[in-house]
Each structure stands twice: as C-alpha cells, then as structure tokens.
C-alpha positions as CSV (number, residue, x, y, z in Angstrom):
1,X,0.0,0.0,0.0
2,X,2.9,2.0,0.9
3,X,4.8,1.6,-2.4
4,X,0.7,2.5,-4.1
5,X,0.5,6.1,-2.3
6,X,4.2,6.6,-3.3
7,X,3.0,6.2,-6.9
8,X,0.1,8.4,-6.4
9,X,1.6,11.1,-5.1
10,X,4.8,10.7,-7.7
11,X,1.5,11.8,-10.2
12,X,0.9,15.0,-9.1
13,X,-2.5,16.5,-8.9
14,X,-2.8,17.6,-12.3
15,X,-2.3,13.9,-13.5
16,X,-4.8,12.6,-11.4
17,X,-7.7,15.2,-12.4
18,X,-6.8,14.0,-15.6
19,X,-7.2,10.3,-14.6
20,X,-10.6,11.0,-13.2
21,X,-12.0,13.1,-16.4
22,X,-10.8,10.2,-18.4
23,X,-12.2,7.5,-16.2
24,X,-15.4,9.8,-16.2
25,X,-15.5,9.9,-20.0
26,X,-14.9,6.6,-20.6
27,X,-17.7,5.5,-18.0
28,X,-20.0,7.6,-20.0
29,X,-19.2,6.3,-23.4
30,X,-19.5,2.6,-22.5
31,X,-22.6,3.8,-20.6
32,X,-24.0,5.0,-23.7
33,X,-23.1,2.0,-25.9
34,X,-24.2,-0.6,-23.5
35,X,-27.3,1.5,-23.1
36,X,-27.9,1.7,-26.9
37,X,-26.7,-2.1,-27.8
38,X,-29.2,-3.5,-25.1
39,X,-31.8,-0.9,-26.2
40,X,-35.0,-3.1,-27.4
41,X,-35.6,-3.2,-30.9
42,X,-38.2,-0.4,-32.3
43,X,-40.6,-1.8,-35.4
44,X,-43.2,0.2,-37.3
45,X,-46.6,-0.5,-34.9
46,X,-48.5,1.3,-37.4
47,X,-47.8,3.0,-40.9
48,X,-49.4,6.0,-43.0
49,X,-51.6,7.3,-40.1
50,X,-53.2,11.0,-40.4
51,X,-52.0,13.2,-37.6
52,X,-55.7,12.8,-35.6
53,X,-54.9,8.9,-35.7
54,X,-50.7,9.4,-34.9
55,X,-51.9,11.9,-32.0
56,X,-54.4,9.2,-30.0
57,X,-52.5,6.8,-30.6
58,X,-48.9,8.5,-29.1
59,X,-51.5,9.5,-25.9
60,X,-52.7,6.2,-25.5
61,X,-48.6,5.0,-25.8
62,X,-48.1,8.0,-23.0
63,X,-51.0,6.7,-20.4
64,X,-49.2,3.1,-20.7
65,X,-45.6,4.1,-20.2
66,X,-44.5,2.7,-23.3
67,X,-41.7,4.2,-25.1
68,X,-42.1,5.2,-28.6
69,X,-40.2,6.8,-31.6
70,X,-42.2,8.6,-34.2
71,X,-40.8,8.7,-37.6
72,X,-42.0,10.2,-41.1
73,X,-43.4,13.1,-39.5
74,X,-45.8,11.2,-37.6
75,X,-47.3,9.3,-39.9
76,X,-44.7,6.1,-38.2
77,X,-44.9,4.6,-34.7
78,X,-42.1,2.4,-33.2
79,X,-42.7,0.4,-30.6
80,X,-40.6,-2.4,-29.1
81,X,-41.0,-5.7,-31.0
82,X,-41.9,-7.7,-28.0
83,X,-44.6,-5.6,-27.5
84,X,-46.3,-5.1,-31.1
85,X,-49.2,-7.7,-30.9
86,X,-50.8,-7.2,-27.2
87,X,-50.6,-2.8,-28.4
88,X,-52.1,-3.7,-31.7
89,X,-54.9,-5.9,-30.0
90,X,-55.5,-3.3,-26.8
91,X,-55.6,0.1,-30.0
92,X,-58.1,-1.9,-31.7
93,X,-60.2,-2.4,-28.4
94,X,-60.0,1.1,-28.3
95,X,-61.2,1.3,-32.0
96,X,-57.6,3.4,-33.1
97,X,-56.7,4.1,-35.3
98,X,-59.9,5.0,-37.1
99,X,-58.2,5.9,-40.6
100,X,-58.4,10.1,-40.2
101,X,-62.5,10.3,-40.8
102,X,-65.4,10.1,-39.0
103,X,-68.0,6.7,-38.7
104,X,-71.0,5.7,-37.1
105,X,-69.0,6.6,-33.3
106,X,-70.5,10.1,-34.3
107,X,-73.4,9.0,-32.6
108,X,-72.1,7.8,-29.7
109,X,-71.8,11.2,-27.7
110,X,-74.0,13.2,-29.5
111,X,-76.9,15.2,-28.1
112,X,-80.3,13.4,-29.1
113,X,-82.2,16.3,-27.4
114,X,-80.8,19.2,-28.7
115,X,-80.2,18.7,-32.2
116,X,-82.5,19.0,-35.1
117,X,-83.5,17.1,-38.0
118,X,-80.9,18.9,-40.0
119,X,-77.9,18.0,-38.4
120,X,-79.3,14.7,-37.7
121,X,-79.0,14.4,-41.6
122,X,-75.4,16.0,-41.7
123,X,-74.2,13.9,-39.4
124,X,-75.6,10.4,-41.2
125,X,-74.1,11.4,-44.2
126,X,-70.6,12.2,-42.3
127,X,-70.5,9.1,-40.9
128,X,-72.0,6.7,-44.2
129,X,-69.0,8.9,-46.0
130,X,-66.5,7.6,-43.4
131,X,-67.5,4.2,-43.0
132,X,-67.2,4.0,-47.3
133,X,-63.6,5.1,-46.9
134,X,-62.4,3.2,-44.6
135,X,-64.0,0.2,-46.2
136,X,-62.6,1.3,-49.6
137,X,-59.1,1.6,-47.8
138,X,-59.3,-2.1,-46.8
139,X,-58.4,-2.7,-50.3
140,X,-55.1,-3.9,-51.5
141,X,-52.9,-1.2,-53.4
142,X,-55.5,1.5,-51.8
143,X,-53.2,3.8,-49.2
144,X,-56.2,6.4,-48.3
145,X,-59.9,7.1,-49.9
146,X,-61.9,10.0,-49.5
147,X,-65.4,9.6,-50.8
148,X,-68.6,12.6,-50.9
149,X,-72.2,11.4,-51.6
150,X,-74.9,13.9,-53.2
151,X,-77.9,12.8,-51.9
152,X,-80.6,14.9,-52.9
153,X,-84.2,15.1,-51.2
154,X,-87.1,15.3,-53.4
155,X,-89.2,18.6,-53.8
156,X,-92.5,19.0,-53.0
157,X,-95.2,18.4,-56.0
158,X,-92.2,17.3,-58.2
159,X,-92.7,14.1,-59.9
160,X,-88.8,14.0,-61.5
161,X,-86.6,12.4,-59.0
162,X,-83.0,13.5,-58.8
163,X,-80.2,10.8,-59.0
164,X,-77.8,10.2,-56.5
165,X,-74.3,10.5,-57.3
166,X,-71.0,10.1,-55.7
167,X,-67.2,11.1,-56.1
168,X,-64.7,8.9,-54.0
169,X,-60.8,10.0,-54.4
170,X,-57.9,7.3,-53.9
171,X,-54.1,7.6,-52.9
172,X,-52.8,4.4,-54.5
173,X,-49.9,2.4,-54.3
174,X,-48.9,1.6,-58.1
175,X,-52.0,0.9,-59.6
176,X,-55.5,-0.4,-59.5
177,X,-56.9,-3.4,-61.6
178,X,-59.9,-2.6,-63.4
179,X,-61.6,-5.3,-61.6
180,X,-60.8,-3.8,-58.6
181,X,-62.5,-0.3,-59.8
182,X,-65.5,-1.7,-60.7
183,X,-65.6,-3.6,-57.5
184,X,-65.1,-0.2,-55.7
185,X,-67.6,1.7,-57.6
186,X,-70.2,-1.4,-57.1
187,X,-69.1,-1.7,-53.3
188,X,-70.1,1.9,-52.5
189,X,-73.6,1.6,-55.1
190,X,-74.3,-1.3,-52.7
191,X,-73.9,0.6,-49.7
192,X,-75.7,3.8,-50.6
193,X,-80.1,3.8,-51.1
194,X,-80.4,4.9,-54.5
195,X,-77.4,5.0,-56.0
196,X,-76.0,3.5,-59.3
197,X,-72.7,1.9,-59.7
198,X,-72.5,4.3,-63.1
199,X,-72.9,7.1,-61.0
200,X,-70.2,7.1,-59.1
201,X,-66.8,8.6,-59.9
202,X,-63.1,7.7,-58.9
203,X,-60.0,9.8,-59.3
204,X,-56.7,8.8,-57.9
205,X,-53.8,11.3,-56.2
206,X,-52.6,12.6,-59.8
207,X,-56.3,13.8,-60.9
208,X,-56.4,10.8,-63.6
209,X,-60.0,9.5,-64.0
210,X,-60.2,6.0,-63.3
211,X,-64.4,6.0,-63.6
212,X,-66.5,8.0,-65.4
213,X,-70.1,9.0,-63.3
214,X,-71.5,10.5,-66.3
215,X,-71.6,7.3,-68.6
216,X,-74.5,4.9,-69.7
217,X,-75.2,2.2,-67.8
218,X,-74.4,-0.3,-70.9
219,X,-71.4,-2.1,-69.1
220,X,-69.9,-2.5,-73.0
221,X,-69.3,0.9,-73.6
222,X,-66.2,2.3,-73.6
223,X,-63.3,0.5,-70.9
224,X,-65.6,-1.7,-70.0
225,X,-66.2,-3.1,-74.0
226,X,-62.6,-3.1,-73.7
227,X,-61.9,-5.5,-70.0
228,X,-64.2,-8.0,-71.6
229,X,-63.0,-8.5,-74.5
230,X,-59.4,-8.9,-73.0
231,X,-60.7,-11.3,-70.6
232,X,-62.4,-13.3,-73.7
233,X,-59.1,-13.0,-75.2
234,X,-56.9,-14.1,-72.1
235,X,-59.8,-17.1,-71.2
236,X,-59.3,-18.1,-75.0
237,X,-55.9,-18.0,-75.3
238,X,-54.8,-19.6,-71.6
239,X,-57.5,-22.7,-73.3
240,X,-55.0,-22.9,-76.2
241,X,-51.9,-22.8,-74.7
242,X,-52.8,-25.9,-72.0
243,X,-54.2,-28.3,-74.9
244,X,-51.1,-27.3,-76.9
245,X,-48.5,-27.6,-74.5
246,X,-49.6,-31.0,-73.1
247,X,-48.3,-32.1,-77.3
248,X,-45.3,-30.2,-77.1
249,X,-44.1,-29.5,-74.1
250,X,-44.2,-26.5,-72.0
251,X,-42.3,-23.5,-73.8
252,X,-43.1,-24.7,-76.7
253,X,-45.7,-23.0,-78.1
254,X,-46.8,-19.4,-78.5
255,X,-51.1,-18.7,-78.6
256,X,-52.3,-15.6,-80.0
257,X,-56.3,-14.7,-80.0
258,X,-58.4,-11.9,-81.3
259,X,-61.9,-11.5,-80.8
260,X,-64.5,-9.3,-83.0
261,X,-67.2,-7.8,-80.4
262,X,-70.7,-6.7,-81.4
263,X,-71.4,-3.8,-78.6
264,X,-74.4,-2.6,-80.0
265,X,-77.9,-3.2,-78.4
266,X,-80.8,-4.5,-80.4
267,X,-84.3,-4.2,-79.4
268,X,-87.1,-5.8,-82.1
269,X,-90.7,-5.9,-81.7
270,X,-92.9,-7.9,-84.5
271,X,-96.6,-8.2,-84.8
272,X,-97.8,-11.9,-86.6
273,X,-101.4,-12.6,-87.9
274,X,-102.5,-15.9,-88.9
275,X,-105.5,-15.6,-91.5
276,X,-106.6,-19.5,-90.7
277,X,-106.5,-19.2,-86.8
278,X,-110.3,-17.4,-87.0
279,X,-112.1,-17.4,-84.1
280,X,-115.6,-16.5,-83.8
281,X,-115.9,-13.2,-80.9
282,X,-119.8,-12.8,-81.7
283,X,-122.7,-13.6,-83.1
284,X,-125.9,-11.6,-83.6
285,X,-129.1,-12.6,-85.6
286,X,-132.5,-11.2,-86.4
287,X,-135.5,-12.0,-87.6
288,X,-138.7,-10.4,-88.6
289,X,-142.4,-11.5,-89.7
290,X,-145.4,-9.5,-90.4
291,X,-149.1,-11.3,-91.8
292,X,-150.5,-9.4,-95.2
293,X,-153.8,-7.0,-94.6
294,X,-153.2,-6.5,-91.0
295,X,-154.4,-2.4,-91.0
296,X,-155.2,-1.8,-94.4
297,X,-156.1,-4.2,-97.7
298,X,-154.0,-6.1,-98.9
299,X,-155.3,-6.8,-102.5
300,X,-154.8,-6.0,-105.8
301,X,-155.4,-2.3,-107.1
302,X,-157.9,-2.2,-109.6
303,X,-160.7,-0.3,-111.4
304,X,-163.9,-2.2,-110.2
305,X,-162.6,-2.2,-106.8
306,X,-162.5,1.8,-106.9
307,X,-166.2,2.0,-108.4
308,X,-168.7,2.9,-106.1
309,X,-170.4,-0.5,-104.6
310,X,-168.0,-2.7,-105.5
311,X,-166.8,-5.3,-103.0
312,X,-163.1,-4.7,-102.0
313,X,-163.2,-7.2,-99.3
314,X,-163.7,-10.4,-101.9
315,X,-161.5,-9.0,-104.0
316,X,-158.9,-8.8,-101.1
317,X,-159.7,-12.9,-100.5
318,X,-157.1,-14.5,-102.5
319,X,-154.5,-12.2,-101.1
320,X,-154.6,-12.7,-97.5
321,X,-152.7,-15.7,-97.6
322,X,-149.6,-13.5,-98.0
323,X,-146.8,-12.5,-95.4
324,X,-143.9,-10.8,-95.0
325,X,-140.6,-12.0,-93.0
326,X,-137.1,-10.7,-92.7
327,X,-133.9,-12.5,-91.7
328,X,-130.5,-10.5,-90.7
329,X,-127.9,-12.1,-89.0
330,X,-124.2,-11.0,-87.7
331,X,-121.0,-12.7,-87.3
332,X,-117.3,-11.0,-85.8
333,X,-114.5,-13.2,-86.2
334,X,-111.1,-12.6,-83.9
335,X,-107.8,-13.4,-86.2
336,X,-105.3,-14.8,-83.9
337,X,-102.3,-12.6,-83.3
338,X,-98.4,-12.8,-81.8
339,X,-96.3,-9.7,-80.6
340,X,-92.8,-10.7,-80.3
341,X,-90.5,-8.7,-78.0
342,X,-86.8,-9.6,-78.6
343,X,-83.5,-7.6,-76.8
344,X,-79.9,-8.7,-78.5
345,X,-77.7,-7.7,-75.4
346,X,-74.3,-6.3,-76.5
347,X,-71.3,-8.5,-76.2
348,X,-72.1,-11.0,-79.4
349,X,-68.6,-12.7,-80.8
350,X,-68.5,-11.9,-84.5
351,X,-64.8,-13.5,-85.4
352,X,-62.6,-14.6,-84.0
353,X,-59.0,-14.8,-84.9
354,X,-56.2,-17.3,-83.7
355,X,-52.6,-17.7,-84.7
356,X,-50.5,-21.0,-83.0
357,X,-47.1,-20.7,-83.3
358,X,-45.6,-24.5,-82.3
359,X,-42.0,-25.1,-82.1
360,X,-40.2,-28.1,-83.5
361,X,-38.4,-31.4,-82.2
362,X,-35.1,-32.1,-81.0
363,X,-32.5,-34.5,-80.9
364,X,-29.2,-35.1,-80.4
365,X,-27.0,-36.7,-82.4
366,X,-23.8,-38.6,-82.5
367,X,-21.6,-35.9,-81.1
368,X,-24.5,-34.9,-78.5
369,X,-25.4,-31.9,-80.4
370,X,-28.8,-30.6,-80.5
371,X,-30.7,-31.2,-83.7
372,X,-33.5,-29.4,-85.1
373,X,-36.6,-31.3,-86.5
374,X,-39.9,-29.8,-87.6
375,X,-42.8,-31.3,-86.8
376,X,-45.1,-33.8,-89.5
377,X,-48.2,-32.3,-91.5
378,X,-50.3,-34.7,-90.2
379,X,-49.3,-33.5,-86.3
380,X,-49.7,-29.9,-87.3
381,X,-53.3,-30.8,-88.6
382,X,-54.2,-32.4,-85.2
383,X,-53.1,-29.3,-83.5
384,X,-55.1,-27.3,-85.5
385,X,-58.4,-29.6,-85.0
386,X,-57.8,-29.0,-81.0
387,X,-57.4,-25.4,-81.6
388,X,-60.7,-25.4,-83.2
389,X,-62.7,-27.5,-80.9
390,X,-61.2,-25.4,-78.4
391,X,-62.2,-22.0,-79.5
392,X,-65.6,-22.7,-81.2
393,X,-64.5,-22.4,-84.8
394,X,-67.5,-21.3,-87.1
395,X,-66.5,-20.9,-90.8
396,X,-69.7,-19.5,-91.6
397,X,-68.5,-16.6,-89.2
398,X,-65.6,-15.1,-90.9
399,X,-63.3,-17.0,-88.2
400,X,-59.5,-17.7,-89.2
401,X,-57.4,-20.1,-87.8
402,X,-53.2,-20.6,-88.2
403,X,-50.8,-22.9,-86.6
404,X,-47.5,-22.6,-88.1
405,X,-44.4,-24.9,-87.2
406,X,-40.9,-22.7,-87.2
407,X,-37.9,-22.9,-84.8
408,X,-37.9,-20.7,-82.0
409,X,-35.1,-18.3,-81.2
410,X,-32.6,-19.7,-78.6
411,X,-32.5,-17.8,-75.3
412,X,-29.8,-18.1,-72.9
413,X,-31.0,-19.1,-69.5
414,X,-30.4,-16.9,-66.4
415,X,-29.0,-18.8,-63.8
416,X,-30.8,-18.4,-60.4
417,X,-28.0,-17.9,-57.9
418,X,-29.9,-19.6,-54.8
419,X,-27.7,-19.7,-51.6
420,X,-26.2,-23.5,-50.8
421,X,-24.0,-22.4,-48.0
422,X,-25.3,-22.2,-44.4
423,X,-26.4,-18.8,-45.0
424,X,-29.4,-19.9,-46.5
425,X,-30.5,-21.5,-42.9
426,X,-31.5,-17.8,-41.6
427,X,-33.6,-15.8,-42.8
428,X,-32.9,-12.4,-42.1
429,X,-35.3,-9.6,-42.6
430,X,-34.6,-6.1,-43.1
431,X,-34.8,-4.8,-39.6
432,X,-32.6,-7.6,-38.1
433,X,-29.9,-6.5,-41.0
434,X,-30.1,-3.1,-40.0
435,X,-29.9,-4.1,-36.3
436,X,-26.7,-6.0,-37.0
437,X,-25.5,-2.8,-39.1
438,X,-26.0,-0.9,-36.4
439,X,-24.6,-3.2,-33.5
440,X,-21.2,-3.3,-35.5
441,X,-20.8,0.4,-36.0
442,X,-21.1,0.8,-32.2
443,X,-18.9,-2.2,-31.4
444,X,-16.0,-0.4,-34.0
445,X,-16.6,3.1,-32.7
446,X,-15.4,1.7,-29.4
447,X,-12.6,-0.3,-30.4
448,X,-11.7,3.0,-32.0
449,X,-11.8,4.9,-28.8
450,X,-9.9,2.0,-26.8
451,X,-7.2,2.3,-29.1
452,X,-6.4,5.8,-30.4
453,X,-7.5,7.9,-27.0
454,X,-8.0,5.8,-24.1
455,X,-4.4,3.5,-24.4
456,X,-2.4,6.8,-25.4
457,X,-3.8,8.9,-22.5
458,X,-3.1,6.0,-20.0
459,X,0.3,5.5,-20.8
460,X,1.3,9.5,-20.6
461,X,-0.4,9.5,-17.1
462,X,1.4,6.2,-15.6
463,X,4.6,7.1,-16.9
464,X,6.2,9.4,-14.1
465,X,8.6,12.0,-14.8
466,X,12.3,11.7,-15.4
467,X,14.3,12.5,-12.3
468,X,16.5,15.3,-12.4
469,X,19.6,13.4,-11.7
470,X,18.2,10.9,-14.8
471,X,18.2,13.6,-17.2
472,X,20.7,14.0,-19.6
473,X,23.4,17.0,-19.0
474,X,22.5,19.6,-20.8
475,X,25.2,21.8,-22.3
476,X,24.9,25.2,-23.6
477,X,25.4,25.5,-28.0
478,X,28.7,24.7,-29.4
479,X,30.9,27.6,-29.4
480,X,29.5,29.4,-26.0
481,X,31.1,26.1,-23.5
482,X,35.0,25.7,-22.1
483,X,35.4,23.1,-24.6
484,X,36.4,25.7,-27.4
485,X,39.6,27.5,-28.0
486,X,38.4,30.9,-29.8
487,X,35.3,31.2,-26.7
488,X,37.6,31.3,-24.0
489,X,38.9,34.6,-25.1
490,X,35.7,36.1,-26.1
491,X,33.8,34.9,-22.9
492,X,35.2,34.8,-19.5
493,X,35.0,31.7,-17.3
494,X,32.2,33.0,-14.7
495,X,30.3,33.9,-17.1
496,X,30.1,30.9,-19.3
497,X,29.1,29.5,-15.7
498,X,26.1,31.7,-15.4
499,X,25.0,31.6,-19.1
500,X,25.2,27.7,-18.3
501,X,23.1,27.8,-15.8
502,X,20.7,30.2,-17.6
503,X,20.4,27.7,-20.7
504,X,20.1,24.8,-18.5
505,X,17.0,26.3,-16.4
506,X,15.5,27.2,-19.6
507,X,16.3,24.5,-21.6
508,X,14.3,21.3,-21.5
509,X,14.9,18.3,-23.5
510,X,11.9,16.1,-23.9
511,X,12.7,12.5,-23.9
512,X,16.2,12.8,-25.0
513,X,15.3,14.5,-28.4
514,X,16.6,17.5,-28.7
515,X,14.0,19.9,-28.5
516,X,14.6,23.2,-27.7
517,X,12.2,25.6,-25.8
518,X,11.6,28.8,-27.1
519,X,12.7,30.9,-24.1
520,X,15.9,29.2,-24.3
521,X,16.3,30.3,-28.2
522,X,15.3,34.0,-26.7
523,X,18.0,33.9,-24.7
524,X,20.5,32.5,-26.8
525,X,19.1,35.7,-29.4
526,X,19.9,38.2,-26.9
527,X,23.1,37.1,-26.5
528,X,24.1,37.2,-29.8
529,X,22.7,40.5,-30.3
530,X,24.8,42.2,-27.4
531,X,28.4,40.3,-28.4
532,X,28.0,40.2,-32.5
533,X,31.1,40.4,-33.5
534,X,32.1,37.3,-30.8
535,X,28.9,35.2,-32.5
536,X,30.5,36.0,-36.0
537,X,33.4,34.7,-34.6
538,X,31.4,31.4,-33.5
539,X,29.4,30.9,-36.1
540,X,32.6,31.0,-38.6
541,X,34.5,28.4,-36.4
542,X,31.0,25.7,-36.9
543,X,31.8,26.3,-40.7
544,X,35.5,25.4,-40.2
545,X,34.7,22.7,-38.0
546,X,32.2,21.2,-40.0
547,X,34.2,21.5,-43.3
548,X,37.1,19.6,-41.5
C-alpha cells in the first residue's frame, strides 16, 4: 500500500484530475453504448396514419408508459418488437386508429335532445361517408380514400326524382386493376339507397380518372367493352396454350387470340297474324215476320174495286194468304295474333382470330449436339383440330385459324443464384440486417476509442517523470562552452558559468530528443545580439569545424 501512495503522489494532482475526467468519460461512453446495444428493438406499430390517428394513438402510448419513436413526420410509430401484438390488440379495443375520418362513433356522444333534424341528416351522411372510406381503404394497393355522396331530397309536388351521385378520391400504391375499380364503384352503389354503380366517380392522387359518373349504364361501352374482350381473349388463349402444350411440351408454343365484339344493343318488336286461326268473338241474328192486310187491304189495285159499290173485301180474299218476313244475322271473327319482343344484349362474338405458333423437335446426335426437327403435317393438322374445338370455330362466321411450325429463337437461361451455403438456414429480414448494421458500427466506434485515445492517455499519465539526476546534462550550444579555443577569449569563465546555468534552467529536453524551448532560443538571441562580433566569430569556427 505503501509503495501505491508513493506512486500516487509521484502523479501530481494535475495527472490525477486527468485520470478522473478520463475515467469519467470513458464511463460515459460505454454507458452510452451498453445502453444503446441493449436498447429493445423499435418496429413500425403502425404506418401511414393521419396526424388525428398518430396523435391518439402517441397519448394512449403516453397513459401506458411505453416508449415510442415517431418517424416520417408522424405518420410512423415504433414500438418495441416484444410488445407489437398485445398494443395492436389493446388500440383496436380502443377502435384506433380510425383511418383520419369520422364513422357511425359520431353517434355515440351526440346530443339526441338538442339537435335538429338537419344536423341529424349532416351527421348520417358524415358518418356513411367515413365508413365507405375506410372500407374502400381495406383494399389492397388502396393507401387512403376520400369519398362525398350527393344525396338529394325530393321537392314537393315534383314528380322528376333527382339521382344520387358520388365522387370517392384514392391515394394508390402503383396501380389499381380494373376489376378492382369496378368492385369499388359497385361496393359503394351497394352501400348507398339509391345510387348506381354508373354514377359514381373515382380519381386517384394525380387527378387521372379512373371511372366515369357520367356514362351509360351499358357495361360495353367504352373501358368496360374493352376488359371483356381482354378477358375473352386471355380465357381463349390460356384454353390454347394448355391443350397445346400437353403435345409439345411446355415452352413450346406461343397462342395468339383476337376476338371481334358486337357492342351494340338491339331491341325488335314484331306483330304476326295468322288468317286461318279465325275465331268467332260474336254472333248476332235477327228475324222479322209480319201477316198481309193487318191495318189496311191487302189486294190488288184495280178499277172495279174503286167503283162505287164494288166489294173490296172479296176481292182482297185471294190475297190474304200472303206475309212478310225478314232474316239478318251478324258474325265477328277474332284473327289470332303474336307480338314478339326480342332484346340482343351487347357482347355478341362476330370472329374470332387465332394464330399457334408451335415449335419443333429435338434431338441429339452422335456428337451430343442438339438437332433441329420440324414437326409432320399430319401433327400440325391435329393441333389445329384442337385449336378449333377449343375456341368454337364457325367458318360460316368469318373465323381464321393458323398454326405454323418454325424454330424458335434460342434464349440463354439466367441462372438463379440460390444460396447453398449455411447462410441460406437464416432468414434475415430487413430490420434484423439493420440491427446488426447498427450493432457493429457501435462495437467499431469503441474499439476506435480504446485504441487511439483511451491507451495513449493512460500510458502518458502512468509514466512518471524523469528525475533530475536521470536527465541527460544539458550543455549550452557549441561555441558558448570551455570546450572551445576561440570562446575562452571572447567569454570569460564565470560567465560561461552563469549563461550555463541560464540555458540549462531554460532548456528542457523532452525525452532525449533535442528539443529546444523557445525561451531558451530567446535567450541565446539576446546574446548574440549584445556580443556580435564574438557570435561571427562562433558561427565561422561551426563552418570550419564542420568542413574539417
């Protein structure tokens, strides 16, 4: 212990405050990097939020004591990774985040009592808005929606009926399907009383129109005459390609289909009468019968009967047997009718166009080369029977059909480089790379600091200083000491002592290299300037000197 003090105190005090801010330091910086390389690792617990969302969720975070890192202005949360599933469970209990706009919860705290019919009405279509987008954001490739219904009330004594309509913008990632915009413009038609899936209009982030609200309702019109015959086309084609690949081989054969679509709409109405379908609708007859000389004679008109005297009344005899009757009768036939109603939808094939492009047979040969061999007539015929079969051929339609047998252009395969060695065992994702990237920086930052500060500033504070009787003698510039001939005349022998001992209190040579302090050169200066002529004299005998 004895022999430990001694050491200690040998230091001095300004050596050991400087072993104590060094100790301090160092403490710190392993502090920090222990601190930071045992830190738990931060992952996204959610992404893309609005700031309404970022801001409940960092005050839930806050009321739990978790710690958190936001990143991307906000629209990030980190979280420890042990801890990502029970906060993602308990947010959702809480019904965060709710995807920046406002649903049904609207009702939840409002004011039954005090509020009117009007904002009743406001608020139902604030919240049917809200629930549409977040619906619409459940959507793959769909990053945020916005959507704005028009639904108009009916005025009093009108009998026209305005149509609802709707507008729904998107922020996408890449972009949408056109399935997917139909399904979209269908999904919010569905959800809305009243409104048509034509009426309702998407635009994405850059202002491009992906649905039109103003078209027809005719699905054939326009894109969508366009999707279906693609997907004709694609059904056709992928038909093809599996019959003909199962002959020869997969790769091996190239399908091309075009189809011809009718998108017009026919309506026909036709009226048919059959002349020998009669049926009888009515009848009507009538008969009438009246005897002669009821009222007034019915005999002949002659002179003796028209003489006075004469005897009408056996005159009339022979014509009383005579009567009078009258038949009418009335028959209305129905002819038998047909009204025929026909509707020719859009969407009718009228050719269809296919070109099969097979590729030929190989061999090798003696020296193991490949050896092209194209394919028989009778083979190519087959193919093209399939083909037909397949598609529905009908001469009578205009539709053309080629399969043609060439060689097809050699590619050179890319190699897939798939790791063998034990590497491909883990699985590393992105974070655990940049974990390790991040671990290794810290680890080399320290070696750094062990190295290049902390092992050069120990070994200058344990080294004690050099004793005076261990330092070397130090002797005043050649020229100036009693070993010279020509100084002992200029300068006397007590005061070469003293300028000794001036240059050797001044003088300090560092670890036995020579270097000179500056006070020591100031004095040396001075002392040239007040003797010149005797440091001419010097400096002349270093030249001979050195020249001998």
């Amino acid at each position: 212990m004895q022999g430990f003090f001694d050491f200690v105190k040998s230091l001095g005090a300004a050596r050991l405050a400087a072993m104590a801010a060094v100790t301090l330091a160092l403490i710190g910086f392993f502090s920090f990097l222990v601190v930071r390389m045992s830190a738990p690792q931060m992952v996204p617990l959610f992404t893309d939020l609005t700031v309404e969302d970022s801001s409940s969720i960092v005050k839930d975070l806050e009321r739990q004591a978790i710690k958190y890192e936001l990143k991307s202005d906000g629209a990030t949360v980190m979280v420890p990774k042990d801890q990502v599933a029970r906060l993602r469970m308990k947010l959702a209990e809480a019904g965060l985040p709710k995807g920046g706009g406002v649903g049904y919860e609207i009702f939840d705290k409002s004011d039954a009592l005090g509020a009117t019919t009007f904002i009743q009405n406001i608020n139902h279509l604030r919240a049917l808005e809200g629930e549409l987008a977040r619906t619409i954001r459940s959507i793959d490739r769909v990053q945020a929606a916005r959507v704005h219904l028009v639904l108009p009330e009916r005025p009093l004594f009108s009998r026209d009926k305005v149509e609802a309509s709707a507008s729904i913008v998107l922020k996408v990632r890449g972009a949408l399907e056109p399935q997917q915009i139909r399904a979209i413009r269908h999904l919010a038609a569905s959800a809305v009383n009243g409104l048509k899936p034509e009426r309702v209009s998407i635009v994405d982030e850059t202002g491009r129109l992906l649905a039109d609200g103003a078209k027809s309702a005719n699905a054939l019109e326009g894109a969508g005459a366009d999707e279906r015959k693609i997907a004709y086309e694609n059904r056709l084609r992928g038909e093809v390609e599996t019959i003909v690949s199962s002959i020869v081989g997969p790769g091996h054969a190239r399908v091309q289909i075009t189809a011809d679509f009718d998108v017009n709409r026919i309506t026909q109405t036709s009226d048919k009468f059959d002349p020998d379908g009669r049926v009888v609708r009515s009848s009507q007859t009538r008969e009438e019968q009246s005897p002669a000389g009821e009222g007034t004679p019915q005999g002949p008109v002659s002179v003796g009967n028209e003489l006075p005297g004469a005897d009408r009344n056996a005159n009339a005899a022979g014509g009383a047997r005579d009567q009078n009757r009258k038949s009418e009768e009335i028959v209305n036939y129905e002819i038998s009718r047909v009204t025929k109603t026909e509707v020719i939808e859009a969407g009718r094939v009228n050719r269809i166009s296919a070109a099969v492009l097979v590729d030929g047979i190989y061999s090798k040969n003696d020296k193991g080369e490949a050896v092209y061999q194209p394919r028989s007539k009778e083979e190519i015929d087959r193919i093209a029977a399939l083909v037909r079969s397949a598609i529905g051929f009908d001469a009578k339609r205009g539709d053309q059909l080629e399969v043609v047998n060439l060689r097809f252009a050699e590619t050179t395969p890319v190699p897939i480089n798939e790791p063998t060695n034990w590497m491909s065992v883990f699985q590393f994702t992105k974070d655990d790379i940049m974990r390790g990237a991040e671990l290794g920086v810290m680890s080399l930052l320290g070696l750094i600091v062990l190295l290049m500060v902390v092992r050069p500033l120990v070994r200058r504070i344990i080294t004690p200083d050099m004793p005076e009787a261990a330092r070397p003698a130090l002797a005043a510039p050649a020229g100036i000491t009693n070993n010279g001939g020509p100084s002992v005349a200029i300068v006397g022998a007590e005061e070469q002592v003293a300028i000794s001992n001036r240059t050797s209190a001044m003088i300090d040579i560092a670890k036995v290299q020579g270097q000179v302090h500056a006070q020591s050169v100031q004095k040396v200066g001075e002392i040239a300037e007040k003797n010149p002529h005797e440091a001419v004299s010097i400096i002349r005998n270093w030249l001979h000197e050195e020249a001998a």
